[in-house]
Structures are given as structure tokens and as C-alpha cells.
C-alpha positions as CSV (number, residue, x, y, z in Angstrom):
1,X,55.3,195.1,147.3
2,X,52.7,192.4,148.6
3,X,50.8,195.6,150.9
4,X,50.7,197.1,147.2
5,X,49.2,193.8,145.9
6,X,46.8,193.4,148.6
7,X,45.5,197.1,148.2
8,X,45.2,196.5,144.7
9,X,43.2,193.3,145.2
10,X,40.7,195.0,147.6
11,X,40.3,197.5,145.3
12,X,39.4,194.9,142.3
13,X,36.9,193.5,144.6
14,X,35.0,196.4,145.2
15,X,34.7,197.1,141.7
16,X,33.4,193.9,141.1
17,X,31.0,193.4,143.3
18,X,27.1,194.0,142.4
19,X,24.4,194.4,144.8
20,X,20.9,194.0,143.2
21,X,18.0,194.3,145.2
22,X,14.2,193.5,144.1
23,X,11.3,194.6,145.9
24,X,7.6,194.2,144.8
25,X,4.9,194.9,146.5
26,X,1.7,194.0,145.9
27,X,-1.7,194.9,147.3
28,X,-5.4,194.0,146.6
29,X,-8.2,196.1,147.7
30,X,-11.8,194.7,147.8
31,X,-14.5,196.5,148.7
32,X,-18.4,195.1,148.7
33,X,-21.2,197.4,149.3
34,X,-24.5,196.1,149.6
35,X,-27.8,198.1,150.4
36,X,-31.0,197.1,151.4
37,X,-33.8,199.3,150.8
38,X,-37.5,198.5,152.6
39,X,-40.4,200.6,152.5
40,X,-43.5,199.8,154.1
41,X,-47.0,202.0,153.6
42,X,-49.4,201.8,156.3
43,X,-53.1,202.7,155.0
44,X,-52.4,206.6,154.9
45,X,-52.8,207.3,158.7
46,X,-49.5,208.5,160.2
47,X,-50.4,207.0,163.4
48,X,-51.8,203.8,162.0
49,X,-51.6,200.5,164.8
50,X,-51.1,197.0,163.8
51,X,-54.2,196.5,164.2
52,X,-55.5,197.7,161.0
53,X,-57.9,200.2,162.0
54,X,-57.3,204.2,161.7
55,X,-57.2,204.6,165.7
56,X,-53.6,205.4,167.2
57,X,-52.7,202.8,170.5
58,X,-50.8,205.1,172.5
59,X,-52.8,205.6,175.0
């Protein structure tokens, strides 16, 4: 009958259909370190000034 024929025909259709789906994902990940290092050496007094002499200024 033509309900027979359209079941069949909806039925061919689903077999026959193909889904493909693609995904890529791509990630990139920089990472920059840089370090500084500065050492400074008075004249071997702890509480050295700017001044250059051995006498602390913090009075």
C-alpha cells in the first residue's frame, strides 16, 4: 500500500544518512620566566651609610 511505501522510504532514509562530526582543539601554552639576581656588598659593616664611612646614620 502507499502508507507501506512511505514507511519503507523513511526507513531507507534513516539508514542512509551519516552524521560526521570533527572537532579539534588546539592549545598553546607559553610560559617566560625571567630572573634578575643583584647583589650589592657594602665595605663589611652591616650598618654601613652611603656615605662611605663605617658610622651608622640612624640617629
Amino acid at each position: 500500500t502507499n502508507n507501506d511505501d512511505n514507511i519503507y522510504d523513511n526507513y531507507k532514509m534513516q539508514m542512509t544518512t551519516t552524521t560526521t562530526t570533527t572537532m579539534t582543539t588546539t592549545t598553546t601554552t607559553t610560559m617566560t620566566t625571567t630572573t634578575t639576581t643583584t647583589t650589592m656588598t657594602n665595605n663589611g659593616n652591616d650598618n654601613d651609610d652611603d656615605d662611605g664611612d663605617d658610622a651608622d646614620d640612624d640617629e
